[in-house]
C-alpha positions as CSV (number, residue, x, y, z in Angstrom):
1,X,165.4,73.4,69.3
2,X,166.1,76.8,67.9
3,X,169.4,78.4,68.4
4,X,170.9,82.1,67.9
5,X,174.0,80.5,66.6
6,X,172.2,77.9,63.7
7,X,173.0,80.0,60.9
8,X,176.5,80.3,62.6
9,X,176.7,76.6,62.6
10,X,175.4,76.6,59.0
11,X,178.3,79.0,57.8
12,X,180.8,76.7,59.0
13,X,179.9,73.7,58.1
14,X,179.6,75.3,54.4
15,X,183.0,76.7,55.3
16,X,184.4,73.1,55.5
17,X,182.7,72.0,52.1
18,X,180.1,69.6,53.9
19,X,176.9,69.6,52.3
20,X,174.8,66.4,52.7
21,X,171.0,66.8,52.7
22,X,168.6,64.0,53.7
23,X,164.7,64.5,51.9
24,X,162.4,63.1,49.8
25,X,163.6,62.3,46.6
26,X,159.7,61.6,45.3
27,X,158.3,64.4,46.7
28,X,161.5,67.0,46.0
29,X,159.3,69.8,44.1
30,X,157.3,70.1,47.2
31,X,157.7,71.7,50.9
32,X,159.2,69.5,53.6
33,X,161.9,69.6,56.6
34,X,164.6,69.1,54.8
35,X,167.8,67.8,57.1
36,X,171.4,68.8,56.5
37,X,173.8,66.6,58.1
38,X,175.9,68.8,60.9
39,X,177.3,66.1,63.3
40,X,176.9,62.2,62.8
41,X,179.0,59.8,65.3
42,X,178.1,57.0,67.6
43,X,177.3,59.8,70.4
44,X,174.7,61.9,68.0
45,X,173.4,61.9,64.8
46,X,172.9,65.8,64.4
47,X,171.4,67.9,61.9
48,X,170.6,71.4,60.6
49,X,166.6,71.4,59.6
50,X,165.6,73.7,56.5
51,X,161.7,74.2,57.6
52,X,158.8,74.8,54.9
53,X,161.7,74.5,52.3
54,X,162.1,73.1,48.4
55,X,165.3,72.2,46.9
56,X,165.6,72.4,42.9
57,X,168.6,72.0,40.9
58,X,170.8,69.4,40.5
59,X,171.9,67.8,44.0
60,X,175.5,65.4,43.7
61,X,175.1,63.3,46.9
62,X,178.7,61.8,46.3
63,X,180.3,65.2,45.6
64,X,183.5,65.8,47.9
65,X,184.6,68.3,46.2
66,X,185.0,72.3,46.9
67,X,181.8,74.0,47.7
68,X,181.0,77.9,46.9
69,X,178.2,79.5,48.2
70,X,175.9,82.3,49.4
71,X,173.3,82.8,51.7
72,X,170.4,85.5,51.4
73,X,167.4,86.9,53.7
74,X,164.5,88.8,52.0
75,X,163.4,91.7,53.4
76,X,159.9,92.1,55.3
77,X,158.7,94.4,53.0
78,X,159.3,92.5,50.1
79,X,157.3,90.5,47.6
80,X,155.6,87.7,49.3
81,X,158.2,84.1,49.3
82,X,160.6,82.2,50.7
83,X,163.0,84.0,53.5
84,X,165.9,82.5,53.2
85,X,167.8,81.1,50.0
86,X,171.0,79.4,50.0
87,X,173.2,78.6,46.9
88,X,175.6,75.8,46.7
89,X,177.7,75.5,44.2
90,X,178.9,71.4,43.9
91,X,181.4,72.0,41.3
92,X,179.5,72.6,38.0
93,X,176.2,72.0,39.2
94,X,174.2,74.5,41.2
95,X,171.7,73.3,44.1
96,X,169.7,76.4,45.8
97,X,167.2,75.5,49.1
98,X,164.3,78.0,49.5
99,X,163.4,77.5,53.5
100,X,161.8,79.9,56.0
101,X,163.4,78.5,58.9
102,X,166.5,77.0,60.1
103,X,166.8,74.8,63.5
104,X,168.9,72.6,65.3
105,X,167.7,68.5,65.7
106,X,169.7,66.7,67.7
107,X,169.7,62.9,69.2
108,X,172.1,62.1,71.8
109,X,172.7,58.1,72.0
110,X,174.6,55.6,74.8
111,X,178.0,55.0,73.1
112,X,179.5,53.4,76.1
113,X,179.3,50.0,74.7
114,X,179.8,50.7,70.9
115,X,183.2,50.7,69.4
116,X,184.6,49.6,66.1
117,X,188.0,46.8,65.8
118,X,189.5,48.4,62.6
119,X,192.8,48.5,64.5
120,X,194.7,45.4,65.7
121,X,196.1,45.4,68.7
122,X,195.3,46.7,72.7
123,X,191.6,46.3,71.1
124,X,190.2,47.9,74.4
125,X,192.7,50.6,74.9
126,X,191.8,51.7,71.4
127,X,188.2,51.5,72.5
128,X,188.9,53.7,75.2
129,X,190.1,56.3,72.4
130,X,187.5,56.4,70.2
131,X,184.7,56.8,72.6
132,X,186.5,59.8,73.6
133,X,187.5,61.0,70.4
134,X,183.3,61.0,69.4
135,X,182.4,62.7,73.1
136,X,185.4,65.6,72.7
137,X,183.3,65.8,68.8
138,X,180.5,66.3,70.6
139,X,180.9,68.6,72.9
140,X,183.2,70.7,70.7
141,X,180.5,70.9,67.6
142,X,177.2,70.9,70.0
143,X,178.8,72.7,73.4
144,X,178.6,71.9,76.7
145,X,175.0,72.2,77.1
146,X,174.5,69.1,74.9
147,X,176.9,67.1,77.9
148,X,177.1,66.1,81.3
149,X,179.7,67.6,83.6
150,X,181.5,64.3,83.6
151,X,181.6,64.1,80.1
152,X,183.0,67.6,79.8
153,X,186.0,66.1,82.4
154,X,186.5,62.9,80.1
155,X,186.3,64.8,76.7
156,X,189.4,66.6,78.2
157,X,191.2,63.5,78.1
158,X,192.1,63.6,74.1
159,X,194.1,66.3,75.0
160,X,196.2,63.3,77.1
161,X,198.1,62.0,74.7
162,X,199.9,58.0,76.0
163,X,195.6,57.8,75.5
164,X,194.3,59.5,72.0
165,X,195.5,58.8,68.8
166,X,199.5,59.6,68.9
167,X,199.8,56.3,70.6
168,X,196.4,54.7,70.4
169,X,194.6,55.4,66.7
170,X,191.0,53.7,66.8
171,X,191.1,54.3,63.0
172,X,193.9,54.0,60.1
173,X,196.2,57.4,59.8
174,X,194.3,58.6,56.6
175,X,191.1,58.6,58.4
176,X,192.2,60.9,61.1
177,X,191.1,64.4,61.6
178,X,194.0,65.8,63.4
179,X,193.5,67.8,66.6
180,X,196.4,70.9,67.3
181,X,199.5,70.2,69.2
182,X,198.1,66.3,69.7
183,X,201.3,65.5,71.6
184,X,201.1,67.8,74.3
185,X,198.9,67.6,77.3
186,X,196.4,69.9,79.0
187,X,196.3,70.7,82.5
188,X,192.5,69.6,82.9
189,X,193.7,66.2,81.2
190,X,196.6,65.8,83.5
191,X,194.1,65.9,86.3
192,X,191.7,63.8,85.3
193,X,194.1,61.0,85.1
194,X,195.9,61.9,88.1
195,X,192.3,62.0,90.0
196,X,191.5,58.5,88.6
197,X,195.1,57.2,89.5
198,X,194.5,58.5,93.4
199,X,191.3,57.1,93.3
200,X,192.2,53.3,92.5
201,X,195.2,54.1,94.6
202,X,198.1,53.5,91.7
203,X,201.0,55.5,92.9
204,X,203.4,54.2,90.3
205,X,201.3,55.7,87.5
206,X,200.7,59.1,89.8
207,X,204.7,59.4,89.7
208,X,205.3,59.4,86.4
209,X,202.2,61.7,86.0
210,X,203.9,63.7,87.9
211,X,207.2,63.8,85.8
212,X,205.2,63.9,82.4
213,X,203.5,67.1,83.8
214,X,207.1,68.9,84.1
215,X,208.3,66.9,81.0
216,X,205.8,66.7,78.8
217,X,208.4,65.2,75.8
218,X,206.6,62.6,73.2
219,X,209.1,59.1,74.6
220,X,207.4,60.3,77.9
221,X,203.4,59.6,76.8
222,X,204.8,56.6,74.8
223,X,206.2,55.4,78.4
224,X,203.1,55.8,79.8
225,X,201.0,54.4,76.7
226,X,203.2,51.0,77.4
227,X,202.4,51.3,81.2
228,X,198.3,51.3,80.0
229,X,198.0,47.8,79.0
230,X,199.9,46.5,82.0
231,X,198.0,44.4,84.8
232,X,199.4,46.5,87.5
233,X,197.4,49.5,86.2
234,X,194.5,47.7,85.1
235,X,192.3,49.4,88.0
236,X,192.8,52.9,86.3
237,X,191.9,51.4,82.9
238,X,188.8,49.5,84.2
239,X,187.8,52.8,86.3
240,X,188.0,54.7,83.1
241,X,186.0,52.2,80.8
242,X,183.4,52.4,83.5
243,X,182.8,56.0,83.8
244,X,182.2,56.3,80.1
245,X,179.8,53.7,80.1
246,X,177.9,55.4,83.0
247,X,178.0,58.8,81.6
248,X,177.1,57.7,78.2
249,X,174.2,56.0,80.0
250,X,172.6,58.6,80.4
251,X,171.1,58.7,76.9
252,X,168.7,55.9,75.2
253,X,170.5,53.4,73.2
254,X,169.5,53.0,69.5
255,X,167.2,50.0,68.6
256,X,167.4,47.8,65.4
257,X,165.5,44.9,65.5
258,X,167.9,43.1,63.6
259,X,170.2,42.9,66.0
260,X,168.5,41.8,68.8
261,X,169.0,37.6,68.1
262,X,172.9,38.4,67.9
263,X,173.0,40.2,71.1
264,X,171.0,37.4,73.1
265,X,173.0,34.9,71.8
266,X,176.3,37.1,72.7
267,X,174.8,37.9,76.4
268,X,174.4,33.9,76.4
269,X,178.3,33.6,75.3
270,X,179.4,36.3,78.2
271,X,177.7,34.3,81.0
272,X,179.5,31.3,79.7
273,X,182.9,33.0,79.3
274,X,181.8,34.5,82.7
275,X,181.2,30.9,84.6
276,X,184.6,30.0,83.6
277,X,185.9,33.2,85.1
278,X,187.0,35.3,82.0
279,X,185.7,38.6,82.2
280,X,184.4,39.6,78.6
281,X,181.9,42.7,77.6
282,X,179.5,43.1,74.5
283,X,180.1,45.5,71.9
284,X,178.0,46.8,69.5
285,X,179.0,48.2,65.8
286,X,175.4,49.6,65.2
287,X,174.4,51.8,62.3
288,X,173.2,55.2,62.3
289,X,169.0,55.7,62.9
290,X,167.5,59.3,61.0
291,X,170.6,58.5,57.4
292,X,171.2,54.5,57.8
293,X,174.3,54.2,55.8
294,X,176.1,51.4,54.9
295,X,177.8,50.2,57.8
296,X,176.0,46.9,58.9
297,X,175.0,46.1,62.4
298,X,177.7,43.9,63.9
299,X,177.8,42.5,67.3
300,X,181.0,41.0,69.2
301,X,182.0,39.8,72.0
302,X,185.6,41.1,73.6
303,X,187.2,38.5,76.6
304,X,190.0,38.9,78.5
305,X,193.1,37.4,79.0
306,X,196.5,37.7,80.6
307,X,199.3,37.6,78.8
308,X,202.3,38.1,80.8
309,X,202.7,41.2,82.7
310,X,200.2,43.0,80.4
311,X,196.3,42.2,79.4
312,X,194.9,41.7,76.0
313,X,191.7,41.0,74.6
314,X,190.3,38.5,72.3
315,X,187.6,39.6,69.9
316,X,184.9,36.9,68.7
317,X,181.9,38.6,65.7
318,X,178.5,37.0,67.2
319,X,176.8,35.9,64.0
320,X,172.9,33.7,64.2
321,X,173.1,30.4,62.9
């Protein structure tokens, strides 16, 4: 869809030296939709489209680098051409895109059963993390109007921090994009939780809500980070983990064929697990669709266990014979 804001959208993403373009590399000196990448997580794979447009110079896909550019409109009663040019400087090689047209593309997809196990450790707490870390993304690069009302309440939740990455990282600290003030809560986040914890009817957790919201001192969300993996307060996790799941429900799941043996024989492992009576879930680590990158489609299976007064998981890769 077309949006006032595109070009607004193009500025900053310039602004923050990203410049990836997806396009036919055989076919380059011709006009075609040419895709820059705006927003690409588990939740969406988002991108800017240049329409009718022709790219010449010297494109560095691997640059990281600094960018400089600039960004030019003809007028209407100039010579017959492209409208738009835009200038990227990748260091000391100059790309410039010639388009008419700039619009918005972008594919929602369920993320409420894909996660990643880079981190050891409370495996499903740090699940819980990530999935909101890529909604909060989401909604904060796309807007509201690309999300549900319930996701908008969840995504307030990485502003809660015994839940985002001060105590539970989903990724190594060099990989972190770090958020403002990520040790101190919101109100909306506060209530969230507190609405969850009334719901499942935890009134130990509601307490020390209830001093964290007058106290709102960093050995306080640790407190209540520790308190998150207990059994006692497993209803609030599990109540959590299931209205992600439903929300990000709402949108199709991505398909690759190549996965689909490895998730029969991992539905076949979870009935098993399941007759036994250990609870265990399916979790996919799928690639992206539109720019498949390198990350290959994995597929695991996550069971449960108690382990004293707190609940862990144990995480098995599903792999075809």
């Amino acid at each position: 869809m077309a949006l006032p804001d595109t070009f607004d959208k193009l500025k900053e993403l310039l602004a923050q030296d990203q410049f990836e373009v997806l396009l036919d590399e055989e076919n380059k000196e011709e006009k075609q939709e040419i895709r820059l990448v705006y927003l690409m997580n588990d939740a969406v794979e988002s991108f800017l489209v240049f329409h009718e447009a022709r790219l010449t110079g010297e494109y560095r896909k691997e640059y990281e680098g600094e960018l400089v550019s600039s960004l030019s409109e003809k007028e209407k009663d100039e010579i017959p051409g492209p409208r738009y040019v835009l200038v990227v400087h990748q260091g000391e090689t100059v790309v410039t895109v010639f388009f008419e047209a700039l619009s918005l593309e972008v594919n929602c997809y369920d993320y409420g059963e894909v996660g990643h196990f880079w981190m050891k450790g409370w495996e499903y707490l740090r699940l819980l993390e990530y999935r909101l870390a890529i909604l909060r993304d989401k909604r904060d690069y796309l807007g509201e109007s690309f999300c549900s009302r319930e996701e908008v309440a969840l995504s307030e939740l990485t502003a809660f921090p015994p839940l985002n990455y001060c105590c539970y990282p989903s990724v190594s600290k060099e990989y972190i994009v770090p958020r403002e003030e990520p040790w101190t809560p919101n109100k909306e986040a506060l209530a969230v939780m507190e609405g969850m914890a009334e719901k499942v009817g935890d009134r130990s957790f509601l307490f020390w809500l209830g001093i964290y919201r007058r106290f709102s001192f960093c050995f306080l969300a640790r407190f209540l980070a520790n308190r998150l993996h207990k059994n006692a307060h497993a209803p609030l996790v599990d109540l959590l983990a299931e209205r992600l799941k439903a929300a990000a429900a709402l949108y199709p799941r991505r398909f690759f064929p190549e996965m689909e043996g490895r998730l029969a024989l991992a539905e076949k492992r979870r009935q098993f697990l399941e007759a036994q009576g250990i609870h265990a879930d399916i979790i996919r680590e799928e690639p992206f669709t539109t720019a498949r990158d390198s990350i290959e489609g994995k597929v695991y299976v996550m069971r449960w266990k108690k382990s004293g007064t707190s609940r862990k998981v144990v995480v098995e890769e599903i792999k075809e014979n």
